[in-house]
C-alpha positions in Angstrom: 68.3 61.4 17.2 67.1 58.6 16.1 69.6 56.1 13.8 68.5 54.5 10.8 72.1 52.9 10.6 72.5 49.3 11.0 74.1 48.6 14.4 75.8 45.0 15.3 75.9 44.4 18.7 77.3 41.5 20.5 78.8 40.9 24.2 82.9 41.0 24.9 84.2 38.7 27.4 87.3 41.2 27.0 85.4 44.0 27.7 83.0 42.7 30.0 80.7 44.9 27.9 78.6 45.1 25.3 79.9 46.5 22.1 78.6 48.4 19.2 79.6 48.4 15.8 77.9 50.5 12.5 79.7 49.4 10.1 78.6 51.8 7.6 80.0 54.3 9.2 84.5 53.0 9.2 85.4 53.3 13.3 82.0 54.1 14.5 81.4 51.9 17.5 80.5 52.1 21.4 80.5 50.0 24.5 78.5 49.7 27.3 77.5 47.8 30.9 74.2 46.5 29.2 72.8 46.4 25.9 70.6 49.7 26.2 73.7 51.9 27.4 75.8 50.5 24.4 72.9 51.6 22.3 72.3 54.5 23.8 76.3 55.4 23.8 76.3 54.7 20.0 73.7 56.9 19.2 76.0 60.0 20.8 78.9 58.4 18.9 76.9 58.3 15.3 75.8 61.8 16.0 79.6 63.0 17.1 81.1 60.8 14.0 78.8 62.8 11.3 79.6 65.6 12.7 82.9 65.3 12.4 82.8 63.8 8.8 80.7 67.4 7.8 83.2 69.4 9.7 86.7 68.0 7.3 83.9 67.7 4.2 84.5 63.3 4.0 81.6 61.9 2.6 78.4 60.4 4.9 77.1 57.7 4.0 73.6 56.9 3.5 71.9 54.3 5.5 71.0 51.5 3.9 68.9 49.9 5.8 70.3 46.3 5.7 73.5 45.0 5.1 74.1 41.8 3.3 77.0 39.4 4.2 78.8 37.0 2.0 
């Protein structure tokens, strides 16, 4: 599956990983040793979380393509 959510990504010292957040998508986020296996882990996640979502009938959002921030 490809994603057409918006994905933030930035390192954690914390973590000593890097760590993905969709922020359309309340709790959806990953982590991984380098920036393509965060990306690839949040693509299982996104998939997993809509799933979820259809399975208790919550709403899924739409992408929107962009966010903006205030």
């Amino acid at each position: 599956m490809q994603s057409r959510y918006e994905l933030v990504i930035y390192w954690s010292d914390e973590d000593q990983s890097f760590v993905v957040e969709v922020p359309e998508l309340p709790g959806c986020m990953a982590d991984g040793a380098s920036y393509q296996e965060a990306v690839k882990n949040v693509e299982i996640i996104i998939e997993e979380w809509i799933a979820t979502a259809h399975a208790q009938g919550r709403h899924i959002p739409a992408p929107t393509g962009k966010l903006m921030y205030a």
